[in-house]
VEXNUZA-183616 format. One record per residue (C-alpha): x, y, z; residue in one letter. Coordinates in pm, 1 decimal. Example, Ala and Ser with C-alpha at 12.3 -4.5 7.8 and 13.67 -1.06 7.14 Angstrom:
<<1230.0 -450.0 780.0> 'a'>;
<<1367.0 -106.0 714.0> 's'>;
***
This chain:
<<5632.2 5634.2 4909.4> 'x'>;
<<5448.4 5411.3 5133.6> 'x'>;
<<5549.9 5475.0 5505.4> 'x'>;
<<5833.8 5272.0 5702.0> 'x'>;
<<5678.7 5354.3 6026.4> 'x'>;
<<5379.2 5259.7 6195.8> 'x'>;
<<5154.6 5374.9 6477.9> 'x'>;
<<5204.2 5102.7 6742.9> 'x'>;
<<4917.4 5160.2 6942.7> 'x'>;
<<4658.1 4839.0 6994.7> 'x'>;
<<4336.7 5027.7 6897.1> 'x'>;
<<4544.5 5234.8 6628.6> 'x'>;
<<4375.5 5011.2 6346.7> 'x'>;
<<4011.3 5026.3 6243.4> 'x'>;
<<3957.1 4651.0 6085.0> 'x'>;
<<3704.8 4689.7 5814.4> 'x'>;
<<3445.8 4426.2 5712.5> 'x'>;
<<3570.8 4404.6 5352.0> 'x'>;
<<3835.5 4524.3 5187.0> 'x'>;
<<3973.2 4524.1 4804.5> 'x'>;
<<4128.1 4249.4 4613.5> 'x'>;
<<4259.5 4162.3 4292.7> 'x'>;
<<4058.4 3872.6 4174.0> 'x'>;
<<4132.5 3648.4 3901.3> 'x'>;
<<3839.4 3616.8 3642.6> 'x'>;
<<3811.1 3314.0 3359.1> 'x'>;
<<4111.6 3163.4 3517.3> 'x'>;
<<4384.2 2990.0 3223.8> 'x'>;
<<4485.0 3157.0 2899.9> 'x'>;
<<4247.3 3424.1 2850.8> 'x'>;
<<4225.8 3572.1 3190.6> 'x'>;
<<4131.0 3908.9 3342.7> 'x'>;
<<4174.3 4046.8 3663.7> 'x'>;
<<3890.0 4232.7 3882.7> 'x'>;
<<3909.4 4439.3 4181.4> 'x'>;
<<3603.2 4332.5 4397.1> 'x'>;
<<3524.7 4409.6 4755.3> 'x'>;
<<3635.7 4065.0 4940.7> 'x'>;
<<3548.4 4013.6 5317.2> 'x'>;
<<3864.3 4064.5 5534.6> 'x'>;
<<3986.0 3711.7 5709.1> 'x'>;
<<3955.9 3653.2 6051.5> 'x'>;
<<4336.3 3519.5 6156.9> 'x'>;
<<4333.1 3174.6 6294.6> 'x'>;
<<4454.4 3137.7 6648.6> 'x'>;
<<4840.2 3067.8 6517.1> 'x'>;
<<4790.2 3357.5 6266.1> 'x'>;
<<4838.6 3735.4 6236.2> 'x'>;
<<4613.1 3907.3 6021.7> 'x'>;
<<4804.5 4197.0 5777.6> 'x'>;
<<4725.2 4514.4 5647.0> 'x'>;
<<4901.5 4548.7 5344.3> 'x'>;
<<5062.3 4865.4 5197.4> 'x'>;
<<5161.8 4755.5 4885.4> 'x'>;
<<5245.5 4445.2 4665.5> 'x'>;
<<5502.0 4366.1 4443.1> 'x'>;
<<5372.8 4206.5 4068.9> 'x'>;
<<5551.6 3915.9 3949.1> 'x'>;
<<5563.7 3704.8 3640.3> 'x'>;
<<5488.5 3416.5 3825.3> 'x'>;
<<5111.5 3551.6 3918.9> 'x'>;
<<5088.3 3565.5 3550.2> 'x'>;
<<5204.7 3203.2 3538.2> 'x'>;
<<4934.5 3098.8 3861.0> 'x'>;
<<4625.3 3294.2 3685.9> 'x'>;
<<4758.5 3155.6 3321.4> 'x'>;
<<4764.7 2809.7 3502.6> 'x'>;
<<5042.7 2681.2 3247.6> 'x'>;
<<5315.1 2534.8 3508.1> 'x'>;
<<5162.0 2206.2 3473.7> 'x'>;
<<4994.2 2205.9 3830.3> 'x'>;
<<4629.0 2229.4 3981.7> 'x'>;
<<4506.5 2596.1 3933.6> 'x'>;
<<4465.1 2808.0 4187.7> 'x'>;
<<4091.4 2779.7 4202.1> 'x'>;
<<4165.3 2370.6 4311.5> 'x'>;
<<4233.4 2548.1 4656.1> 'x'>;
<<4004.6 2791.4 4624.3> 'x'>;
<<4217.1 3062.9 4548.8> 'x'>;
<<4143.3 3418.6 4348.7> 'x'>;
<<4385.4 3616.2 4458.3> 'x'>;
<<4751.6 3567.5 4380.6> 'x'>;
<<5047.8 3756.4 4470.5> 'x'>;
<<5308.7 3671.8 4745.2> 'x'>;
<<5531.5 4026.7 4770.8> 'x'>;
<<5313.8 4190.3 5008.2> 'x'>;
<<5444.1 4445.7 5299.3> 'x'>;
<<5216.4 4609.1 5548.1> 'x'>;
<<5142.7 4596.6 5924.6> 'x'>;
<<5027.2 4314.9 6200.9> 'x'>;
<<4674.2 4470.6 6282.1> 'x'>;
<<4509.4 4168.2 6477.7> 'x'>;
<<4658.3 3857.9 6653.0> 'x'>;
<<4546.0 3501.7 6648.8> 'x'>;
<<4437.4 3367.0 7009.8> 'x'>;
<<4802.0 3210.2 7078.6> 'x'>;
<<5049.8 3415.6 6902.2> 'x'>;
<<5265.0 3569.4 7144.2> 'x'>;
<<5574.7 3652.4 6895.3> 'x'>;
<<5407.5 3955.8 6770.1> 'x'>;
<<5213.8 4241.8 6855.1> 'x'>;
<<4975.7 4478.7 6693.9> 'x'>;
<<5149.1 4765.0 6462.6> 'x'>;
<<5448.4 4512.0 6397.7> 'x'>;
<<5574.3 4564.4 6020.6> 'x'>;
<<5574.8 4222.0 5840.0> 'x'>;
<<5561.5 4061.4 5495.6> 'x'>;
<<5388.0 3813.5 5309.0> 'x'>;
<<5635.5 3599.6 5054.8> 'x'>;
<<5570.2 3329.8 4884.2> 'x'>;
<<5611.6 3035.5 5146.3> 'x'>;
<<5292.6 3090.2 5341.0> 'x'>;
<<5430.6 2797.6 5563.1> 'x'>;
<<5578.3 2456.2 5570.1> 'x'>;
<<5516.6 2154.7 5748.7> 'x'>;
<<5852.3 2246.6 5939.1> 'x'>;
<<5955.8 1868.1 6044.2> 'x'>;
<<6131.3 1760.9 5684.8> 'x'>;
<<6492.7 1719.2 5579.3> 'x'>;
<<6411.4 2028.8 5342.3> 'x'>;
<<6259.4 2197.4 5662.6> 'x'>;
<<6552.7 2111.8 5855.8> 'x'>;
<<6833.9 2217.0 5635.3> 'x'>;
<<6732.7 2578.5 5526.7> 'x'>;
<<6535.9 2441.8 5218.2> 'x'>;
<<6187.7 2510.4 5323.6> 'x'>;
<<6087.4 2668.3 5038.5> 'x'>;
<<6173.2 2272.1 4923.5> 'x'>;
<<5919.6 2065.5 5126.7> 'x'>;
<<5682.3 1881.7 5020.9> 'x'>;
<<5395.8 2033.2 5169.0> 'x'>;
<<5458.9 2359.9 5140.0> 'x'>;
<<5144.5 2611.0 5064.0> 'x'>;
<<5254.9 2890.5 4786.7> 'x'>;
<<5096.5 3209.6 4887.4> 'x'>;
<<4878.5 3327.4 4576.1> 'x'>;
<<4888.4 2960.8 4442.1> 'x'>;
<<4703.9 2759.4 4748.1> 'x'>;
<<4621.3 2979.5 4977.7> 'x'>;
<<4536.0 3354.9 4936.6> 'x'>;
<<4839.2 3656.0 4828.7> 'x'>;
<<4889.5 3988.3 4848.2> 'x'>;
<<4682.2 4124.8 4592.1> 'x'>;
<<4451.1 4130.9 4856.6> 'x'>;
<<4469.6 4419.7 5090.5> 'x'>;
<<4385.6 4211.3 5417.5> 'x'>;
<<4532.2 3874.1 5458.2> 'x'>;
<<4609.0 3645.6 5724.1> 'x'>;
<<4941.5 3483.1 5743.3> 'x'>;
<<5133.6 3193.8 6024.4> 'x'>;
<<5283.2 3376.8 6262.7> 'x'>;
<<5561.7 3167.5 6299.6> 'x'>;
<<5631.9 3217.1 5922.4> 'x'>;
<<5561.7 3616.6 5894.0> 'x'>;
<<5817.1 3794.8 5777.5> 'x'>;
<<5905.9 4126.3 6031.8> 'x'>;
<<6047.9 4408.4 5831.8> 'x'>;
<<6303.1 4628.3 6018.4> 'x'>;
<<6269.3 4977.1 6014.7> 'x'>;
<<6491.4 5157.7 5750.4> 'x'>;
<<6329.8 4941.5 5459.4> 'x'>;
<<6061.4 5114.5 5357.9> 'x'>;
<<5736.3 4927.8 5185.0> 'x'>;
<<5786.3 4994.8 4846.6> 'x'>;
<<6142.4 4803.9 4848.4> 'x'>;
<<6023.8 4543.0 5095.8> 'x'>;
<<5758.0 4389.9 4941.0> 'x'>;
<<5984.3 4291.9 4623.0> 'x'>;
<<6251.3 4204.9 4862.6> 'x'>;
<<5947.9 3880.4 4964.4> 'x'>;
<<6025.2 3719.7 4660.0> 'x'>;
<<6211.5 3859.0 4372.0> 'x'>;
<<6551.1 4008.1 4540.6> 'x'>;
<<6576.6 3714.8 4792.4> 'x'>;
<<6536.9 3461.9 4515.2> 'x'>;
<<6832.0 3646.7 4358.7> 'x'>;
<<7019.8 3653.1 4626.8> 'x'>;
<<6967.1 3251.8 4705.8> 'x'>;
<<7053.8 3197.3 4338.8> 'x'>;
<<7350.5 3431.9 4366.2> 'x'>;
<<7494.2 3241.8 4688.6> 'x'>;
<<7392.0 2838.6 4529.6> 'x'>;
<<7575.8 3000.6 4258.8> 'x'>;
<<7924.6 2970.7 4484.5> 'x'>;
<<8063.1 3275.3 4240.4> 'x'>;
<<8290.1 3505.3 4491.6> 'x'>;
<<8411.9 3865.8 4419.8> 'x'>;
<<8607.5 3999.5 4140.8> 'x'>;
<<8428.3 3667.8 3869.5> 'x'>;
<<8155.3 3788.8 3587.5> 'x'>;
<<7763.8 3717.0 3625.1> 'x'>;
<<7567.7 3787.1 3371.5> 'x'>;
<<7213.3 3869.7 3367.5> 'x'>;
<<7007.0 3796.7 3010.1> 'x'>;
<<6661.2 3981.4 3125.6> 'x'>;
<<6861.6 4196.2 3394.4> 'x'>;
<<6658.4 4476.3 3324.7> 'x'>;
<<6313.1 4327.4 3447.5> 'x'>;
<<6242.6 4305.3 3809.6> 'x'>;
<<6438.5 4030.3 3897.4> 'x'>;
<<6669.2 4063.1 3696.6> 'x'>;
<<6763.5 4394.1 3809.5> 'x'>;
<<6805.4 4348.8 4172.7> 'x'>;
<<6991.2 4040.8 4089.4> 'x'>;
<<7252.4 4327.4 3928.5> 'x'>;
<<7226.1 4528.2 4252.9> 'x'>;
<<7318.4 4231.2 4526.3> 'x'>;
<<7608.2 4120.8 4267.2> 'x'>;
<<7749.9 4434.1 4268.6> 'x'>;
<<7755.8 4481.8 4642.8> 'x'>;
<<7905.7 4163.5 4694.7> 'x'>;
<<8157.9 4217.7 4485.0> 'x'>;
<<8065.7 4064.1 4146.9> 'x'>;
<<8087.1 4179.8 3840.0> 'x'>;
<<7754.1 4227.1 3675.8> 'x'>;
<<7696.5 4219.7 3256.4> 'x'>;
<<7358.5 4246.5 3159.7> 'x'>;
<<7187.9 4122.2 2796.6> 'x'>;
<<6882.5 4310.5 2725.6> 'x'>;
<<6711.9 4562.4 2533.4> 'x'>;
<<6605.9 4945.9 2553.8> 'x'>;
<<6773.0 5269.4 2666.2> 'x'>;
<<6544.2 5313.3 2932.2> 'x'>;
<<6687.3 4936.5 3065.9> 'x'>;
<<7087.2 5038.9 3043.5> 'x'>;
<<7025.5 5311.4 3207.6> 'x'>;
<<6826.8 5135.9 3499.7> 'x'>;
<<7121.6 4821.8 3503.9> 'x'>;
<<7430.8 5068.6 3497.7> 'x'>;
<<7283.2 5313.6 3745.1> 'x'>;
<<7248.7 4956.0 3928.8> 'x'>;
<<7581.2 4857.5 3944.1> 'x'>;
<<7657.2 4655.0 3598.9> 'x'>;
<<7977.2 4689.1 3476.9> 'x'>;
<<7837.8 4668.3 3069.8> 'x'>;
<<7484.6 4648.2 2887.3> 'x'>;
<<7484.6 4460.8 2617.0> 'x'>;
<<7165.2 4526.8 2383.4> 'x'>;
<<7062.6 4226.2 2191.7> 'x'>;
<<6862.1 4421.3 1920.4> 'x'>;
<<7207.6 4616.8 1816.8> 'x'>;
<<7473.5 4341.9 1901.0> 'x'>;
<<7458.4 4025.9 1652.5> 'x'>;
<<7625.2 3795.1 1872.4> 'x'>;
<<7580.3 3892.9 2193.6> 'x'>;
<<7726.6 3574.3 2324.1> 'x'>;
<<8083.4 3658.5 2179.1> 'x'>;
<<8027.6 4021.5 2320.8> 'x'>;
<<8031.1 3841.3 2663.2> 'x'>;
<<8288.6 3644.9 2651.5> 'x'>;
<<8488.1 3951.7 2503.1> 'x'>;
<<8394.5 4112.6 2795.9> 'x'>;
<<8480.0 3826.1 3021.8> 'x'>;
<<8851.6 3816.9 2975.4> 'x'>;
<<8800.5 3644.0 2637.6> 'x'>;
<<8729.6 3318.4 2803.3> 'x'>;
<<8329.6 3368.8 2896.2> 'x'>;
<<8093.2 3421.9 3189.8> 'x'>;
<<8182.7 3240.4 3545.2> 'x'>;
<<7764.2 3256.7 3590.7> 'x'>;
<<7491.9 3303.0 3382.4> 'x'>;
<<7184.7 3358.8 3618.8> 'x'>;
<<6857.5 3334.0 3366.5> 'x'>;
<<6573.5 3535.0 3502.0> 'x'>;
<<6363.5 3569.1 3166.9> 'x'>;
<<6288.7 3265.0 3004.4> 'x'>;
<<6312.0 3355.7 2681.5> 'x'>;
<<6662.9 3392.9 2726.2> 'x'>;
<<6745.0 3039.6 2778.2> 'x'>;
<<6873.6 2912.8 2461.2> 'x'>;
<<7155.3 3103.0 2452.2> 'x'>;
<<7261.0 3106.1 2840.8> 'x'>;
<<7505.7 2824.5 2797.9> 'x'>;
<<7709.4 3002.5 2530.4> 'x'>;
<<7788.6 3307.3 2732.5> 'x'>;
<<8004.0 3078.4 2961.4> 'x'>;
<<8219.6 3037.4 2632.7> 'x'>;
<<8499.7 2817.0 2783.7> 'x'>;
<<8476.6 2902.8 3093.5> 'x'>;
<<8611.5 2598.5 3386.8> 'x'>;
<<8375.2 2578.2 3667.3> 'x'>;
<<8126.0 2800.5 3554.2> 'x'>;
<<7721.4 2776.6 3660.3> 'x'>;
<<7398.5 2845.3 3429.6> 'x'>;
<<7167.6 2932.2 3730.5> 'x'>;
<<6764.9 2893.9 3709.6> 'x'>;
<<6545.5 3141.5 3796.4> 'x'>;
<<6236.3 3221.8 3552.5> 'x'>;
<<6025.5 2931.5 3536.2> 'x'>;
<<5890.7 2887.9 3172.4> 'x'>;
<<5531.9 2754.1 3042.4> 'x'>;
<<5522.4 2387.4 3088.5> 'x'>;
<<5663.6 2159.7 2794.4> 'x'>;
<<5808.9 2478.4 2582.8> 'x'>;
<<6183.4 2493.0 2660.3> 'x'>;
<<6456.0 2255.1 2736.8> 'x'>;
<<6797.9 2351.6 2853.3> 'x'>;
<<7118.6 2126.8 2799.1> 'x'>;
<<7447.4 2091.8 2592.2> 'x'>;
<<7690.3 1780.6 2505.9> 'x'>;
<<7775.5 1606.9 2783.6> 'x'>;
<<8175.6 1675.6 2721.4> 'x'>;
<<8113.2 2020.6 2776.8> 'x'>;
<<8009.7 1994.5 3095.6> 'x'>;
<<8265.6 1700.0 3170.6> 'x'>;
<<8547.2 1945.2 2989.5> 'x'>;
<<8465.3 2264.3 3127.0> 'x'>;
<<8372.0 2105.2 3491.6> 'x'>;
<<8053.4 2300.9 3417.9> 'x'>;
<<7715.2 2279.3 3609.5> 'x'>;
<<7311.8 2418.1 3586.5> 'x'>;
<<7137.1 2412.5 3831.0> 'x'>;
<<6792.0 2575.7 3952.5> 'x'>;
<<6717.7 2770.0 4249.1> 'x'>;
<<6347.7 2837.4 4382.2> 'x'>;
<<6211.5 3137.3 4605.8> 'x'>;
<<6435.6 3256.1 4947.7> 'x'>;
<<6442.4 3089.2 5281.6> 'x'>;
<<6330.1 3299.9 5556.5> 'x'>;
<<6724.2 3330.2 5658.7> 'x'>;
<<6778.9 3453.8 5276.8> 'x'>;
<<6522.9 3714.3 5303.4> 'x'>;
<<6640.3 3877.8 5631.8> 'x'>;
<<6919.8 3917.5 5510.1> 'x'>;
<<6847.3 4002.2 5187.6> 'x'>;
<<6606.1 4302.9 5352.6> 'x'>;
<<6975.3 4418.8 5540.4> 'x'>;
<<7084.0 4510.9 5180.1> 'x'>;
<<6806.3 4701.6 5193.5> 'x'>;
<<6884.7 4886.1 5518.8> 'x'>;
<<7253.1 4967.3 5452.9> 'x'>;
<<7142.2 5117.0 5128.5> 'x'>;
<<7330.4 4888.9 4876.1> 'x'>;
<<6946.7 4759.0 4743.5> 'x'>;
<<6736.5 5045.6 4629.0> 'x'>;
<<6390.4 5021.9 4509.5> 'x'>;
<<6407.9 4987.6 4124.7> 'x'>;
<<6058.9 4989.8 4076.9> 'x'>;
<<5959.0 5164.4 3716.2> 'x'>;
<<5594.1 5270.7 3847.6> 'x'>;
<<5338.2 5267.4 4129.9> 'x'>;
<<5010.8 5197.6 4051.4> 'x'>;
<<4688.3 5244.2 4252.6> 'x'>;
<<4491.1 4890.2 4357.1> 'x'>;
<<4221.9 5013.5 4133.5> 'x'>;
<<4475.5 4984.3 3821.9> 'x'>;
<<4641.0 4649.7 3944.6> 'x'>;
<<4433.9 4486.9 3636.4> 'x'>;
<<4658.2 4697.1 3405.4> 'x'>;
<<4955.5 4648.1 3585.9> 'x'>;
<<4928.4 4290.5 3517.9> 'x'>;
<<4854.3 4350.3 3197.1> 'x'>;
<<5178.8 4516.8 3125.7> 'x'>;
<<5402.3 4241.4 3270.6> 'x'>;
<<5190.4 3954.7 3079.7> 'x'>;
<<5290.1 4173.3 2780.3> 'x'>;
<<5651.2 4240.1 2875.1> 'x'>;
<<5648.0 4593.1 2892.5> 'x'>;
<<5752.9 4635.7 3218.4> 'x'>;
<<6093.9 4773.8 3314.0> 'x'>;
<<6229.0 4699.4 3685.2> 'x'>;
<<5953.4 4597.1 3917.9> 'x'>;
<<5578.6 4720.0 3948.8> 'x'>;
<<5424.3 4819.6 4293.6> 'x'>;
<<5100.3 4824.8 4366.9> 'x'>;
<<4963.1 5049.6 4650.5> 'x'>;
<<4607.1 5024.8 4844.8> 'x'>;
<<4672.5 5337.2 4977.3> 'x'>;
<<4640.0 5537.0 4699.4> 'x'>;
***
């Protein structure tokens, strides 16, 4: 397990002149990843430069590298390394930064930083404005081991989280937990999770549960029910053995259907309105974001007008979300779910497996290893 604690000592940290990264190679459809020696940055004089422990792998680095969300690529900013679930220590400070201080735990997530003077900016929608940079989209992520990050937008870590859960906590368990409150669903209603065995999916289950919710997941695989009810979800249903898994959930759901259906794996959006059944004032929540130009989602309009029903999409955390999305973490009600730990020398194959969707909970990567 990487360590929670840190030697706070100024000249504790030996800054190398290069260190390794994960670097995207023929970027689009067919690409690989390499791990090549990369000089470490030199932080800017507003910036903190990290030494990551570990890294969290998400689906949407496979969506950056693939370059299929219908944006620039990441090499229009000059980007090879994506990733934005990174959790290490402070090891150098820019010229100015006075906030922090050398052995500091902090995180990298995917809002490298804002332009902090916007409505979005303003309102706790940051992750909103329009000139937001996307860590491992426009500027460098956390599949490199040294990275430099705005230290008025670092991420501290408190003690009693350690790395391994922290560094998913950047992005995938805060998004959750911003869909999870947009969602307005209080305790005691039904949420259900098609994909909630994947990484997201499953800590999505976990933050329900402990506020109260009642989790049902849709998914597939022994080793995934067992990961989702040791989680916190009330039932598992397994779409290879149940024909109609929607009328399973609405079964489940008093016989009336889901109050929320949060949609973490894109495939699974198709069928997300029908768990709601009939359901008044129920929410289909986005989460996974689909290839661009393969799925719509929608229904007759008197559905919605009948069943006061809404969708709506939610995008990564706020830096409010993920604080206290990381206090889950620290009163123990969030455990790591993570289904392996892989050494940076294997991130290529770790990748591999989530582009493939053989991945159950969330992958770490380690650079300590």
């Amino acid at each position: 397990m990487a360590s929670t604690t840190t030697d706070t000592a100024p000249n504790a940290f030996v800054i190398p002149k290069t260190c390794k990264a994960g670097i995207v190679v023929n970027e689009g459809p067919d690409f690989s990843v390499e791990v090549r020696m990369v000089p470490v940055p030199e932080p800017a004089p507003d910036e903190v430069l990290i030494k990551l422990n570990c890294t969290g792998v998400c689906g949407s680095d496979i969506h950056y590298m693939t370059g299929d969300l219908g944006r620039p690529p990441m090499s229009h900013f000059g980007v090879k390394s994506a990733g934005h679930e990174g959790a290490g220590v402070v090891v150098k400070l820019g010229a100015n930064v006075k906030n922090w201080k050398v052995g500091d735990r902090a995180g990298i997530k995917p809002v490298w930083i804002t332009c902090q003077n916007c409505e979005q900016c303003w309102t706790g929608r940051e992750q909103h404005c329009s000139k937001v940079l996307m860590a491992g989209s426009k500027v460098t992520g956390s599949f490199q081991q040294y990275v430099t990050s705005p230290a008025s937008y670092t991420q501290a870590i408190p003690d009693g989280v350690d790395d391994y859960t922290a560094g998913p906590i950047m992005c995938s368990a805060s998004t959750m937990y911003r869909s999870l409150v947009e969602s307005g669903l209080k305790a005691g209603e039904f949420a259900v999770f098609p994909g909630g065995g994947g990484g997201v999916g499953i800590q999505g289950v976990q933050l329900a549960t402990a506020m109260g919710i009642r989790a049902i997941v849709v998914d597939s695989g022994t080793e995934k029910k067992e990961l989702c009810l040791k989680g916190g979800g009330e039932s598992f249903i397994d779409f290879r053995d149940v024909k109609d898994t929607a009328a399973e959930v609405i079964r489940l759901c008093d016989g009336i259907g889901a109050h929320g259906v949060f949609v973490t794996a894109p495939a699974a959006y198709p069928t997300a309105i029908a768990y709601v059944g009939s359901r008044v004032g129920s929410s289909v929540m986005c989460v996974g974001i689909p290839s661009a130009g393969t799925m719509t989602l929608g229904a007759e309009p008197e559905k919605f007008v009948i069943q006061n029903m809404g969708i709506k999409g939610t995008l990564v955390a706020s830096r409010a979300d993920i604080a206290r999305t990381l206090d889950f973490a620290k009163r123990g009600v969030l455990k790591p779910i993570h289904s392996v730990v892989y050494p940076i020398d294997r991130l290529p194959e770790a990748v591999e497996k989530i582009r493939k969707g053989e991945t159950v909970g969330r992958s770490i990567v380690d650079f300590n290893l």
